[in-house]
Structure formats: C-alpha cells, structure tokens
LOROMI-211554 format. One line per field, with one value per residue (C-alpha): residue in one letter; x, y, z. Coordinates in steps of 0.25 Angstrom, whole numbers, plus 2048, in hexadecimal, padded with zeros to 3 digits. Layout:
residu: a, ... .
x: X, ... .
y: Y, ... .
z: Z, ... .
//
This chain:
residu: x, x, x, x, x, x, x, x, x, x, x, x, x, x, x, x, x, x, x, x, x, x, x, x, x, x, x, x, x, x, x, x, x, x, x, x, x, x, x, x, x, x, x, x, x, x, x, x, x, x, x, x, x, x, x, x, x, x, x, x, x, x, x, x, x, x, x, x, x, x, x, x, x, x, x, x, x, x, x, x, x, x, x, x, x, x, x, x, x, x, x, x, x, x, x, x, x, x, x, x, x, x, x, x, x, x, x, x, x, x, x, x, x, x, x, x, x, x, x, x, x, x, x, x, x, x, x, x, x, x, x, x, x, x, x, x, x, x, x, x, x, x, x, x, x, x, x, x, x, x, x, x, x, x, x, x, x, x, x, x, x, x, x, x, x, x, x, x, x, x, x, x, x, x, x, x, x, x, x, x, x, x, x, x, x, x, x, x, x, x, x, x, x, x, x, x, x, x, x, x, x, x, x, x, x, x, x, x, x, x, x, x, x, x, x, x, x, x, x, x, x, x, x, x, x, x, x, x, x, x, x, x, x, x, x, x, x, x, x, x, x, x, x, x, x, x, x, x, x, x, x, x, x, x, x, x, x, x, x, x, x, x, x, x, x, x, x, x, x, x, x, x, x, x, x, x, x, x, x, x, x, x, x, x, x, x, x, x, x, x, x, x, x, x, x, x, x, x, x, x, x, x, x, x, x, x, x, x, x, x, x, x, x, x, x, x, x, x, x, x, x, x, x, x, x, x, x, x, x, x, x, x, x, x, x, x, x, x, x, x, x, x, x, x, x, x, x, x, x, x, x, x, x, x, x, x, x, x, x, x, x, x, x, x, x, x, x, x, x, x, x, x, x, x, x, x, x, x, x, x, x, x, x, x, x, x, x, x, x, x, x, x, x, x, x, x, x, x, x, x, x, x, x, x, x, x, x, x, x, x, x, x, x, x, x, x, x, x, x, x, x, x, x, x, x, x, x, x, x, x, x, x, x, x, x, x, x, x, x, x, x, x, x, x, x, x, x, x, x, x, x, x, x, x, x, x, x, x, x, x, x, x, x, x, x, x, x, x, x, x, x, x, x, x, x, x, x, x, x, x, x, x, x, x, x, x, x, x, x, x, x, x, x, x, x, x, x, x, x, x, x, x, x, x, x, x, x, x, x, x, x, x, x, x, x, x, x, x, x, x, x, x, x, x, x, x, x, x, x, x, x, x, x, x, x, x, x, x, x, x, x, x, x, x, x, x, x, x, x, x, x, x, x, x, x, x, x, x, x, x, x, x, x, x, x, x, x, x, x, x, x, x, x, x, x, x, x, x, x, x, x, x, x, x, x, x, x, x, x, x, x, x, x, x, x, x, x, x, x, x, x, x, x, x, x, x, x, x, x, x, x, x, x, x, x, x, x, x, x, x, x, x, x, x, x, x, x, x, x, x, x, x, x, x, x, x, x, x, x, x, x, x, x, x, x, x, x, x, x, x, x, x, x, x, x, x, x, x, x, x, x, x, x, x, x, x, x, x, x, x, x, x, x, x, x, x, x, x, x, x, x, x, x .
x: 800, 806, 801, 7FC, 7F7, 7FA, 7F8, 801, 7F6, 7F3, 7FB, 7F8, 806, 803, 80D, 812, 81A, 822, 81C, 81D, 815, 80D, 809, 802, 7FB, 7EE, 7F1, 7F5, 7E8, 7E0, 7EA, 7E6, 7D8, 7D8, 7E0, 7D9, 7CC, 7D5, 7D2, 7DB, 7E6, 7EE, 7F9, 801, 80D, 810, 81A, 822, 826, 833, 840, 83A, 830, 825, 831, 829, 821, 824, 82C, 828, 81A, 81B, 819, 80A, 7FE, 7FD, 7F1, 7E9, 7EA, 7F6, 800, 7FE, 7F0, 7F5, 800, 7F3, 7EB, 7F4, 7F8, 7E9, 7E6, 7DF, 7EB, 7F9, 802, 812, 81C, 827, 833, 83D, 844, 840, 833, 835, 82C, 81E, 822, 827, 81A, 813, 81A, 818, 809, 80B, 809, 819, 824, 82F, 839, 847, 855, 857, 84A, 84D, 841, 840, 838, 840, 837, 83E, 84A, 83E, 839, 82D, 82A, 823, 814, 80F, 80F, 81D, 822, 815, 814, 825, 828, 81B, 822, 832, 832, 833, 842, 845, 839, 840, 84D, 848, 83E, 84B, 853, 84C, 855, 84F, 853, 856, 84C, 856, 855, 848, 844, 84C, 844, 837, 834, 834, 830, 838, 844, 842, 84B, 846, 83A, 834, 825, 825, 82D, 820, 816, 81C, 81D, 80E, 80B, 811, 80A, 7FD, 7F7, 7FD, 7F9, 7FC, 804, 801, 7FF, 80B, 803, 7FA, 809, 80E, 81C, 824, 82A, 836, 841, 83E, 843, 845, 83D, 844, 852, 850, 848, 854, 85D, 854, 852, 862, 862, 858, 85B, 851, 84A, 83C, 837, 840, 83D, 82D, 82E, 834, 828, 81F, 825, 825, 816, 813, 81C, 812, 805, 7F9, 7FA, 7EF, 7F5, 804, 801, 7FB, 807, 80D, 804, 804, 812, 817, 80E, 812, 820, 81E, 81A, 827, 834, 83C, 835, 834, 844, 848, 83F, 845, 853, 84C, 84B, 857, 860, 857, 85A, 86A, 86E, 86A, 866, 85D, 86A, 871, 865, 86A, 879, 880, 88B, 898, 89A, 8A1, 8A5, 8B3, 8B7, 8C5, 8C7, 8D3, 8D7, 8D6, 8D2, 8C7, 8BE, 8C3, 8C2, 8B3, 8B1, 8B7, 8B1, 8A4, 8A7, 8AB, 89D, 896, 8A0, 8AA, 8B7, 8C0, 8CD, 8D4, 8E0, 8E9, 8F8, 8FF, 8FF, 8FF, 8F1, 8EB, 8EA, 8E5, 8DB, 8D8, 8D9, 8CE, 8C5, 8C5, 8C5, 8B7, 8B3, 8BA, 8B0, 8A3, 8A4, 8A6, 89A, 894, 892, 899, 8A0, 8AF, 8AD, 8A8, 8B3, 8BD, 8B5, 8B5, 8C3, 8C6, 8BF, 8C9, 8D8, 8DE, 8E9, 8F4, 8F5, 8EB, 8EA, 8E3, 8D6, 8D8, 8CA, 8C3, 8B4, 8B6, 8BF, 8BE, 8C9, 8C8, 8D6, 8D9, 8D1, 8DB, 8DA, 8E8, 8E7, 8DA, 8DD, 8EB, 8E2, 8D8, 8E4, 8EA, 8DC, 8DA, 8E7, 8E4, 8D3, 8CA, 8C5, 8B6, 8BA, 8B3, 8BB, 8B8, 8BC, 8B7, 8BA, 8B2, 8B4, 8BE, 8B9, 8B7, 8B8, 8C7, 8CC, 8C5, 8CF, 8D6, 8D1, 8D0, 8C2, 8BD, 8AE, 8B1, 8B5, 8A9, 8AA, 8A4, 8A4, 8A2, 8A0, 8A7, 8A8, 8A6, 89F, 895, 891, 884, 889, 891, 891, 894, 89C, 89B, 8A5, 8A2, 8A7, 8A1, 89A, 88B, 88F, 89B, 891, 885, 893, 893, 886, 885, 891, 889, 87E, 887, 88E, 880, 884, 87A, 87F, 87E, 882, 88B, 891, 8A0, 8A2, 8A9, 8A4, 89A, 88E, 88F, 89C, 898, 88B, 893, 89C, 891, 88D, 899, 89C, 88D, 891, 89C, 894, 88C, 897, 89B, 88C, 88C, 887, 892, 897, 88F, 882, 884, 887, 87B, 871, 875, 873, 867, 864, 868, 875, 87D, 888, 88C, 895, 89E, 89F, 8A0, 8AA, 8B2, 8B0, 8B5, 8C0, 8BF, 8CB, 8C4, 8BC, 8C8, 8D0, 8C4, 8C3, 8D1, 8CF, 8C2, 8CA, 8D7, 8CB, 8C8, 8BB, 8B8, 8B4, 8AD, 8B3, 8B8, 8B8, 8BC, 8C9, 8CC, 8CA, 8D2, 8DC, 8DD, 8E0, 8CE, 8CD, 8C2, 8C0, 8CD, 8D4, 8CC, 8C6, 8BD, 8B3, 8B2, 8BC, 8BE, 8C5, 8D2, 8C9, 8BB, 8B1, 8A8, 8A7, 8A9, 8A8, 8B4, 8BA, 8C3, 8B9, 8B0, 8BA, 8BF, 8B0, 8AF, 8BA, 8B5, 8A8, 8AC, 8A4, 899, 88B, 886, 87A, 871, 86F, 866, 867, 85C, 864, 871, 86C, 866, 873, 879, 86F, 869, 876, 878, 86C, 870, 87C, 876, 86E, 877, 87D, 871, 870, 87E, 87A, 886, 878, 86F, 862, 860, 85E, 86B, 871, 868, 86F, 87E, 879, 873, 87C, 88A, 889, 87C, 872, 865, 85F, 851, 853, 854, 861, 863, 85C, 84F, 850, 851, 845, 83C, 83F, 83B, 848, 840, 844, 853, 857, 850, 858, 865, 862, 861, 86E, 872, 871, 877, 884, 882, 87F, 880, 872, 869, 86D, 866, 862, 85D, 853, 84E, 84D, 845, 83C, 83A, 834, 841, 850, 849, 84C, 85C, 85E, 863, 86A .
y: 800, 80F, 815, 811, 816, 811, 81B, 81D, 820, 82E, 82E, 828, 824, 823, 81B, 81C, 80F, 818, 819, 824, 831, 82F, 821, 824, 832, 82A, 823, 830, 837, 82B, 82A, 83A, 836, 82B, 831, 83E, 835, 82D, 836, 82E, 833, 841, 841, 83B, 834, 832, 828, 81F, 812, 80F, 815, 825, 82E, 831, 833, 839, 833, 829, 830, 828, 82C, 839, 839, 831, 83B, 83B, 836, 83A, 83D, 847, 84A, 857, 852, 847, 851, 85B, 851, 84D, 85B, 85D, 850, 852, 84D, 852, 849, 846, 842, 839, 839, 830, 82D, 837, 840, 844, 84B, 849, 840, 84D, 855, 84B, 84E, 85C, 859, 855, 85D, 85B, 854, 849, 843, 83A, 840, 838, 83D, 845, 84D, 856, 85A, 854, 856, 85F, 855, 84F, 859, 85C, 864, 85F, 85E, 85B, 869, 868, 877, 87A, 876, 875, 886, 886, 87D, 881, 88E, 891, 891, 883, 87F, 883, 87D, 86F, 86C, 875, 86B, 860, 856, 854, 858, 851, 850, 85A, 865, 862, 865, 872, 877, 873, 868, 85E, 861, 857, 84D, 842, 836, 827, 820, 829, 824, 824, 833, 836, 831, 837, 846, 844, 842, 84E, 856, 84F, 859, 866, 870, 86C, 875, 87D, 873, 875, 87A, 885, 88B, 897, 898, 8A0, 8AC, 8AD, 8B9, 8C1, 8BE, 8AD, 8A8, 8B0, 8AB, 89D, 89C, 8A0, 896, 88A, 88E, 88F, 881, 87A, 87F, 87A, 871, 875, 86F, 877, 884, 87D, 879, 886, 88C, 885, 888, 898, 896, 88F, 89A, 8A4, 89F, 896, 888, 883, 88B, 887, 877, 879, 87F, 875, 869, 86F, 873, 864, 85C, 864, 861, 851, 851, 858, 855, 859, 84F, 845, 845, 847, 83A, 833, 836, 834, 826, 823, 828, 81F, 812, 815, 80F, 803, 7FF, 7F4, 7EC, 7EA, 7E3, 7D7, 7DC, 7DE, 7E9, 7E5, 7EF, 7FA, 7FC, 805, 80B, 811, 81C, 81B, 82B, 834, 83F, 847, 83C, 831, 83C, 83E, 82F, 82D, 838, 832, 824, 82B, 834, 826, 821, 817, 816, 81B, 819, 822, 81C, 824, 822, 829, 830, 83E, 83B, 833, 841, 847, 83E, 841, 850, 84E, 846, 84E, 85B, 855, 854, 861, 867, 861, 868, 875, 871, 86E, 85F, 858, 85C, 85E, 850, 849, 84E, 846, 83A, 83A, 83B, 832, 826, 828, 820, 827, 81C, 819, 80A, 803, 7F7, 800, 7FD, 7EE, 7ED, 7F9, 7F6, 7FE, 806, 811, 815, 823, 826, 82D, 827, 821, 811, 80C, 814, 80E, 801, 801, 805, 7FA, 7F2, 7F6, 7F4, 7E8, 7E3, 7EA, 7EA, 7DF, 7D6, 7DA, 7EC, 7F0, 7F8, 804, 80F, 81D, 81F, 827, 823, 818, 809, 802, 7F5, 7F9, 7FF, 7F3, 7EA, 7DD, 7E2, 7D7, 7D4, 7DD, 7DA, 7E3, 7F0, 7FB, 80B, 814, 823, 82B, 83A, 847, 84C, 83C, 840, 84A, 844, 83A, 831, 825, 81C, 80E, 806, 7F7, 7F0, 7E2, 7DC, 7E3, 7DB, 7DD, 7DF, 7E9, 7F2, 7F1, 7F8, 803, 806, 804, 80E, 819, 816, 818, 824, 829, 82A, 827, 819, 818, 80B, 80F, 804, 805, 80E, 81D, 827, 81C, 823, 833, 836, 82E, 837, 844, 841, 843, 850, 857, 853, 857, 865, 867, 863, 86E, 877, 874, 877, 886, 884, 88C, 884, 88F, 88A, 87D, 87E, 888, 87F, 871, 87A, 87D, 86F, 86E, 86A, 870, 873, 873, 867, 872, 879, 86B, 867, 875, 873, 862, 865, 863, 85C, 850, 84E, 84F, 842, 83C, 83E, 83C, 82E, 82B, 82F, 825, 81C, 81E, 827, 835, 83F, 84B, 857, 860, 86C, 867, 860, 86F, 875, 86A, 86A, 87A, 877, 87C, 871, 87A, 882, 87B, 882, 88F, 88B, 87F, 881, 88D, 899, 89A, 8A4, 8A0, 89B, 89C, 894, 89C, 896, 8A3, 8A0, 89D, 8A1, 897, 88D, 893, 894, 885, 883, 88B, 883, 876, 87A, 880, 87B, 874, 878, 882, 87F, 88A, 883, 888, 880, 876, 871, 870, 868, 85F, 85D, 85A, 852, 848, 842, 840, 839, 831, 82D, 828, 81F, 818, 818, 811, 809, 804, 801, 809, 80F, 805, 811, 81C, 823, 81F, 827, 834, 830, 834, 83E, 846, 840, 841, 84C, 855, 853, 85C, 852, 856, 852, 845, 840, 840, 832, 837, 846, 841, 835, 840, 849, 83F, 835, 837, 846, 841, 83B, 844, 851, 846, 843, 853, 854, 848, 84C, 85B, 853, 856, 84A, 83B, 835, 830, 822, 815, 812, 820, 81E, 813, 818, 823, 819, 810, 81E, 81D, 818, 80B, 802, 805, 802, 7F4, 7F0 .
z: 800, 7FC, 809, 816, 824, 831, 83D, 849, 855, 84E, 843, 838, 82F, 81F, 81A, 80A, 804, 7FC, 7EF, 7E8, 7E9, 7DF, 7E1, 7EF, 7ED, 7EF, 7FC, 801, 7FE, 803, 810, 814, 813, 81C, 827, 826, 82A, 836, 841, 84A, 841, 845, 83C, 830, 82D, 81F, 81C, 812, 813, 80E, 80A, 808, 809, 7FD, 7F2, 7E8, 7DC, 7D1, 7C7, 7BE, 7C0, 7BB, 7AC, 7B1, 7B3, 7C1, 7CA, 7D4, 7DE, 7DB, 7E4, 7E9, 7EC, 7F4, 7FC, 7FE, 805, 80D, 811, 813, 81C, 828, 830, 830, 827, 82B, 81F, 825, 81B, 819, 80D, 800, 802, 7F2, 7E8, 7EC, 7F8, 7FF, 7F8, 800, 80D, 809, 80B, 81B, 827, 829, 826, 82D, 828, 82D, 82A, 81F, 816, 80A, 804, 7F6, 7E8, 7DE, 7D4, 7CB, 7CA, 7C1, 7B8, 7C1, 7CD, 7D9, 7D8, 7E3, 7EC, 7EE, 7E7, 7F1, 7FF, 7FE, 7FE, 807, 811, 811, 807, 7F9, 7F8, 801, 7F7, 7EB, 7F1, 7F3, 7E5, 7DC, 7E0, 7DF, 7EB, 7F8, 804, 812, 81E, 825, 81A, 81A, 827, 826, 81A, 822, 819, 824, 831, 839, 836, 83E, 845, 846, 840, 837, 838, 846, 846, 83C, 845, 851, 84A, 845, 853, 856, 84D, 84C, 857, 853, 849, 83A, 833, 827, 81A, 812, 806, 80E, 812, 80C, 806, 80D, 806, 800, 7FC, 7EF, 7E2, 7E9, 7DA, 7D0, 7D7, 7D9, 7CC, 7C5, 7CF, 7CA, 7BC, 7BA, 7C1, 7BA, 7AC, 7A2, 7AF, 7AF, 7BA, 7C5, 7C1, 7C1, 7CF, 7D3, 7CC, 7D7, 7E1, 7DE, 7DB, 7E8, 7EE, 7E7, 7E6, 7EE, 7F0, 7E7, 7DB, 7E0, 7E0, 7D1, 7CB, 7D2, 7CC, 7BF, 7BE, 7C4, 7B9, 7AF, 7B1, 7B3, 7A4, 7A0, 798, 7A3, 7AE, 7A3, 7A2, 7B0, 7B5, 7AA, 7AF, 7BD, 7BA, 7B3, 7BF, 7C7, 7BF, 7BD, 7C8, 7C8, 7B9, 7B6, 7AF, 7BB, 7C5, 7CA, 7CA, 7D8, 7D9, 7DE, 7EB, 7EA, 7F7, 7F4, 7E8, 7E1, 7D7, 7CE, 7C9, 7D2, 7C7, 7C4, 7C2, 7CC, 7D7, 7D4, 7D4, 7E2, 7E8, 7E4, 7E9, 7F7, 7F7, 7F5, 802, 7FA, 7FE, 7F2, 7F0, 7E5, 7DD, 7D4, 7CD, 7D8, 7E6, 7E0, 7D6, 7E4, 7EA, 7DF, 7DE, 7EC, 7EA, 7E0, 7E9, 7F5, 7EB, 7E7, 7F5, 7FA, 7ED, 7F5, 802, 7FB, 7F5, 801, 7FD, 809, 815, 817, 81E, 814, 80C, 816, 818, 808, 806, 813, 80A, 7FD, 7FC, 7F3, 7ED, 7E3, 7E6, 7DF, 7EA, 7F3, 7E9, 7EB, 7F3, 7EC, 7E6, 7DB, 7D4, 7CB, 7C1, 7BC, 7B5, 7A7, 79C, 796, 794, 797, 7A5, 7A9, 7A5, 7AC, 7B8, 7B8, 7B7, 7C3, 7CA, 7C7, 7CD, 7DA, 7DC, 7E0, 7D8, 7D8, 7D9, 7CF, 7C5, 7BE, 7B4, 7B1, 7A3, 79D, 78D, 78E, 78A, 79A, 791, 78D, 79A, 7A3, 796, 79E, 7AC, 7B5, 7B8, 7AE, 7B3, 7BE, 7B5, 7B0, 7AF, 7B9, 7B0, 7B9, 7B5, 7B9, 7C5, 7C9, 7D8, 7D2, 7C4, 7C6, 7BB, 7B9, 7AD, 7B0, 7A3, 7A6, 79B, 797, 7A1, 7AD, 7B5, 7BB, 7C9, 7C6, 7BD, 7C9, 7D2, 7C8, 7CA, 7D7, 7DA, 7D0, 7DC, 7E6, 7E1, 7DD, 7CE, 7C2, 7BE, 7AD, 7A6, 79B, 790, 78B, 77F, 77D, 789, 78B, 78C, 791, 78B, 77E, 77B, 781, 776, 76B, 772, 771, 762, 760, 767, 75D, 751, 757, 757, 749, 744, 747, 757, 761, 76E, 777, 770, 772, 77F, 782, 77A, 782, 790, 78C, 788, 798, 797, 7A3, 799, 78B, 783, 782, 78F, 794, 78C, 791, 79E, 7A0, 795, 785, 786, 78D, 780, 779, 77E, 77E, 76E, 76E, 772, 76A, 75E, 761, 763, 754, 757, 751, 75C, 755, 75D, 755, 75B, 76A, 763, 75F, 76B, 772, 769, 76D, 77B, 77D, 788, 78E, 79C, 7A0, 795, 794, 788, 780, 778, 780, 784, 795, 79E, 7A6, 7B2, 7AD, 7AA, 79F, 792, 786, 779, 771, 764, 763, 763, 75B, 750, 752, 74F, 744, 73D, 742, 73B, 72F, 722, 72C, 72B, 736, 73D, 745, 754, 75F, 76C, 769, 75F, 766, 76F, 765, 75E, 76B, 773, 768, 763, 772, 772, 764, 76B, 778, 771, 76A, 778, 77B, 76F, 772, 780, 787, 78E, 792, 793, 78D, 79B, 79E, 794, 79A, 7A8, 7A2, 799, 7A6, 7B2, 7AA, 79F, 7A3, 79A, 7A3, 7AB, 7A6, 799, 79C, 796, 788, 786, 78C, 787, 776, 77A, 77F, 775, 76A, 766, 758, 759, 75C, 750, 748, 74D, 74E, 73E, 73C, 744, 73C, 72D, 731, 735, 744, 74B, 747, 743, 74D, 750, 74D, 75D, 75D, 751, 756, 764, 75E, 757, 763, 76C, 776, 77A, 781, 776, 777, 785, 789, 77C .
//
C-alpha cells in the first residue's frame, strides 16, 4: 500500500512507502480527509519508509498529461487540513516532495537530510507552490538562492533559512510524534501560502535578473522560475500559483526539458551499464599513479578525495617532489576556494607516498600510468610494472590517442590491462572514458566502472580506435572550423556563432588557450601513421611559433600577460593565402553551427555504427561532460534526433556538394530512415 495510517494516542502517523510524488497524490488527499473526520487525532506526522523523504516525481512522468488530483491541490489540502501536519525528513525532500513538506504546519528533520527544488536542472521549474510559499517562508533572496541553484541544502542550513523548524537527534518517528505532541495544543502558525514575503532592497530583481541571465545563458527555465518567484514576490496568492501552474506545464512540454531528462537518464545509467550485470569488480582498495605531471597530479588528487591510499611513482627523486608539489598545489588551490580546510589538506597529502622505486607498488590495486604519450615509454613502463605488482593489480593507461592494444603488447597477464582517459584537470572533470582491449576481462572493466563511481565521474565505454570517442569527433570540429575559415567565415565569427549555440567557448579560443601545438604533435603522429589531417591554417600558425595565449598569439594576438583574445592580422592574412581561388560563402551564425555541429553528429554515428559507442546517449555524456556541448541540448546524439536526423543529411549533402563537409554516412541514412539511432546501438 502507498500510504498508510496508524495513530500514536493522539497523533496519528501517515506513513508513504516511498514512491514517487506523483504516484500518491490520491492517498494523500483521501489520508487528510480521513484524519480531518478522526476526532481522537490532534496532529500529524508525515513520514517515509525507506532510504529518504518524498524525493520528487517520476522523471520519466513528465512528458505524460498529468492526472488528477494535481499536486499543488494535494499540498493545498494538506495545508488546509483540520489538524496541523509535521513533515519528518530523512534522506532527499526534493522537488514536489519538499513542496509537499511546504504544505505542513512545520517541519523536522535528522542531520543527515538534505532538501531543494532542482527543477530547473530539468528544464522546468517547480510546480507545485514551490516559487510561492518558498520566499513566503524564508524571503525572496534565500528563495532565489535555493531553486537558482537547483542543489539541496543540509538540514542545518535549512534550519538556519527557517526552512525547518528543528534538527532532530534519534529515531525520527518517534522525534516527530513527540514535537507534534508539543505542538498539537498550541496556536497554529500562519499557513505558508497566507504569508507575505518579506521586503526586499530596491533594484534586488533587476541585479539578480542580470546575475542569472549571465549564468544561465540560452537556459530558459532559470530566468522562468525567477520569473515566479518575483510575481509571488509582487502579486496574491491565487494569481501567484497560476503563473506558477502555467509557467511549470509549459515548460514540461519544451525542447529544453525534453533534453536535460534525456541527459538526466543517461547519467543515471552510466555507472553501471546493463552489459556489465552479472560481473563482479576486482576491489580497489589502493591505488598508484605513474607521472606526476599535470594530469597524474589531477588523478591522484581524486583517488585521495574518494579516501584511497595513493602512492605516486616517478623516474627520480627531483620529478617525486614535483609531482607532490603538483598535488598539494591542487589542494592548497581548494582551501583558497573555500572547498576544504587547511586540515583536509594535511590529511590528503599524509595519504600519498611519493616514490621512485617501483617495489613499493607491489601490493597496490591499481595503477594508473599517465607519462608522455609516447609508445616505447609507456610500454617500458608497463613492463617494469609487471615485474613488481601483484598478479591480480589492475593496470592502467591514460592515453589519450595512442592504440591500448599496442601499449598493453607482450604484458604479462594482458586480461588485467584497460585505459582509464581521464579528462583535464582530472579532479574537476566529470568524465572518464573507459577503453577495455580484447583482452580485458569482465571483472577488470566492472573495477573501472566502479572507481568512476567511487571518484564520482561519469563512466563511458569507449572502443580502441584514434581519440576513441571525444578527441576522435573533436577532430572533425576543428577541421570543420577551418574549412569554415577558408570559405569566407572569420575565427571571431565562428567562435561567436558556437557561443551562442552554447558552447562556453569557441574551437578556436579553446584551442588558444590548452595550446595549438598539442593538436599539432598529435597531427604530427597521424601523419607518420600514413593519415592526412586537414589543418592548414594551425600548421601555419604553429610553424610560426603561434602556440596561443602561451606565446602571445594563436589564432588570435595577446598581450604579454593578458588574457583578451584581438583580432590578428597575421592570421587573417595566412587565411587569405590559404584560401586564395576557394569559393567564398556568406555565414550567419545559424549556419556556422551547422557546418560544425552536424558533421560532429556524421561522425559520432559511425562511432556508433562501428561500435566504439555502444549508445548514442553515451556519446552525448562525452560531448557534454568532456568537451562542453550545453547540457540542454541534450548531446549531439539527442540535439540532430529531435531536430529531425531527415533534416541532418539534408544540410550535411548541401554542406557536402559545396565541398565542405563529407557526405552524410551510410549509418546516418539509415538512422534517418529508421526515425532514431536505436537501430545502431549494440552492434
């Protein structure tokens, strides 16, 4: 049964077994009405069985008409009950499980509760009184504050804002049954939605509007949500919860939600993909990092903020300290940021060894190799590992374009081998591809995944080929941007037009500020490989000694020190010879992003086809998590589906015929003429 009622002398307790909010609306409505005619019964406790509190409704609900009765008519009888209600929190009060709460008398909850409103992480607002009765209850800017920002808060911050009215300790029924008796006798405070909102400073709208319209970029549903709250800040009640209603199922039917539940999904089912049931992970218990560089330092500072042991190996004593340098300058980086304490700091680094003998990894879980990509380094160095570790370590590399199959050639126990990429800088970047060779067995892939749960990382399954699956389609967007260049578009343009596609940053402001010539020795080794790269322009500016901000100029000119990108001449006139005799084309920024964007999308899906992805969602987790693609688009995958994969390889055989793109692959037409990607996945 969802809910049920069983009384405590005069208390009744109305128990929910945890479905979500949507599932019970009825048993709530019907539980008021029953009580309200108890007269035994004084007071309420609402509470959930299980791990947490009402943690919202079923995402995947929301692109269903919704049924009676509605939410906020559910949260308005219960606020309008005879008898006071007490919500007792535990776990998650999310969404319209803490709307709900928002409709009792008061509010407990234990320590260890967290509550919020992220609904605009989902392209939607909440819509249930929540922009409402929340500023009602603890003011419009701690209001904006919490359903901006979309992440709940703890049971202590809560009880600060007056969004709880009590942390308790012990057994949370019986702390709820105790407070209701308390309370049960003594005048009931002012309903949440007959408050007024207390005032606020002049020009507060007009400031924080701008705040979250620079944060949210092309997101519609913050500045929506914002919206609300100002008109429940300005208006009644009954005209504040229709904006609400209206503005909330508006947006439920929108682009933007439809894409964020998608990605909402997809980051649900990374971690542990349906492939992979049935496979225990070896435990990783203790882990190693081999390079102490840019990268090595990352990935051991986030094995040490998931609490492994981590023992750092480099060539000699003078790169160990380096390496160590690096670390704690990562941590060091934190507490100025206020993320961790100067004692978290020390406890951090107390659990790193930084060593130059190899031996002291003899009994390490796993080890991470993160040296220069070059093959006979990384094989000499899985060579020396397998000398000294355990039979059963796990071993990994880092690579980012070099063939796993080829460094992991005449290891010892080759099943034991995979790549963990991780992405740049390693302990803020969400996500990590994992690259089993042929050999790698079930159990040692299951250990990748589950350390990408452990370091809280979105885990993607990449198969072996150049770049794997991110650098291999962020290839094809740089060449597309200089075939752009070459057609008449300028590198200001395009960078403008792929910002305002939502891209934080341009290919070409990216590319100034990690360093053209990264790109460059990568192209470097694709030709010896026999391959021919298409960068005409970068070779040029390399050549030049244009490396970008590191060298005061790239594809764009920079002051000694200085960050701001100015157009250059220089470059303008290397395009200009590059381009001399090509046919010009006039580009507005709808169609930048085109030429960009689809033959992204052409070459994920062979990715697909190929089965170096094994879902097209997968590929939208790299694309977002890895390389920026805006989050409410839904990935590439998901943006070209909904926009019509019809529409694609038409544009991509346009691009095609005027020799700026290739020709819309085989998998792509017949995704198009099969209504989805579906058919490509599991090859």
């Amino acid at each position: 049964m969802t809910v049920t009622i069983t009384q405590e002398g005069a208390i009744a307790v109305v128990t929910v077994d945890n479905p979500p909010v949507n599932a019970l609306s009825q048993a709530l409505v019907e539980a008021v009405s029953t009580i309200d005619a108890d007269e035994r019964v004084r007071a309420v406790v609402l509470i959930c069985a299980g791990r947490t509190f009402i943690a919202g409704a079923d995402v995947g609900e929301f692109g269903k008409p919704p049924v009676p009765p509605h939410l906020p008519d559910v949260v308005a009888s219960i606020e309008g009950a005879a008898k006071p209600w007490v919500a007792a929190i535990h776990g998650s009060a999310l969404g319209g499980g803490l709307e709900v709460a928002l409709g009792c008398a008061y509010r407990v909850a234990v320590a260890s509760a967290s509550l919020g409103l992220p609904e605009v992480k989902l392209g939607i607002i909440p819509g249930a009184g929540g922009t409402v009765r929340l500023p009602r209850l603890i003011g419009a800017s701690a209001a904006v504050d919490l359903v901006m920002n979309g992440s709940p808060i703890d049971a202590r911050k809560a009880e600060v804002l007056g969004l709880v009215d009590t942390v308790v300790e012990g057994d949370l029924l019986q702390a709820g049954i105790t407070f209701a008796r308390e309370v049960a006798d003594k005048p009931r405070p002012q309903p949440i939605s007959e408050r007024s909102v207390p005032s606020i400073e002049d020009g507060f709208w007009e400031r924080v509007e701008k705040t979250v319209a620079a944060k949210a970029k092309r997101e519609i549903a913050p500045l929506r949500a914002l919206a609300c709250i100002r008109r429940a800040s300005e208006t009644d009640l009954a005209r504040a919860m229709a904006f609400e209603r209206e503005t909330f199922l508006e947006l439920r039917g929108s682009a933007q939600a439809a894409a964020l539940r998608h990605v909402f999904f997809a980051e649900r089912a990374a971690p542990r993909p349906p492939e992979l049931a049935g496979a225990t992970p070896r435990n990783i218990r203790s882990a190693a990092v081999v390079g102490g560089g840019t990268m090595g330092a990352g990935i051991a500072a986030a094995l040490r903020d998931a609490g492994l042991p981590v023992v750092l190996a480099e060539r000699d004593a003078a790169a160990v300290e380096r390496g160590l340098a690096n670390i704690r300058q990562i941590f060091d980086g934190s507490v100025k940021r206020g993320r961790i304490s100067p004692e978290t700091v020390a406890e951090r680094m107390a659990g790193v060894v930084g060593t130059e003998d190899y031996g002291l990894l003899a009994d390490t879980d796993l080890v991470i190799e993160t040296v220069f990509e070059d093959l006979a380094v990384k094989r000499a160095v899985f060579a020396r590992l397998a000398e000294v570790c355990r039979a059963d370590a796990v071993l990994a590399t880092n690579t980012s374009y070099l063939d796993p199959e080829e460094i992991s050639q005449g290891l010892v126990q080759p099943e034991r081998f995979l790549g963990l990429h991780f992405f740049s800088p390693a302990h803020v970047m969400k996500l990590l591809e994992i690259v089993p060779s042929r050999q790698t067995a079930p159990d040692v892939l299951a250990a990748g995944f589950a350390l990408a749960r452990l370091l809280g990382k979105i885990p993607v399954r990449a198969g072996i080929c150049d770049g794997f699956i991110g650098n291999r389609i962020l290839k094809v967007m740089r060449a597309q941007a200089e075939r752009l260049l070459l057609s008449g578009a300028t590198p200001t343009a395009v960078d403008a037009a792929m910002r305002a596609f939502g891209l934080p940053m341009g290919p070409f402001e990216v590319q100034d500020l990690g360093g053209l010539d990264i790109a460059a020795f990568q192209r470097k080794a694709a030709r010896e490989r026999g391959e021919t790269p298409f960068a005409p322009v970068a070779d040029r500016l390399c050549a030049m000694g244009r490396f970008g901000q590191k060298s005061n100029g790239g594809w764009y000119d920079y002051q000694p020190g200085e960050r701001t990108a100015q157009p250059s001449d220089i470059v303008t006139s290397v395009i200009a010879e590059e381009a001399a005799g090509r046919p010009r084309t006039t580009w507005d920024e709808a169609s930048i992003a085109d030429a960009i964007i689809l033959p992204m999308v052409n070459e994920a899906t062979l990715i697909l086809d190929e089965g170096i992805a094994v879902r097209a969602a997968d590929i939208d987790l790299v694309k977002i998590h890895g390389y920026g693609f805006p989050r409410w688009r839904g990935g590439p995958m998901h943006y070209a589906q909904a926009r019509g994969l019809a529409d694609v390889v038409a544009v991509l055989d346009r691009l095609s015929a005027s020799g700026l793109a290739n020709p819309p692959c085989a998998a792509l037409r017949r995704a198009a003429d099969d209504g989805g990607f579906k058919s490509l996945e599991g090859r």
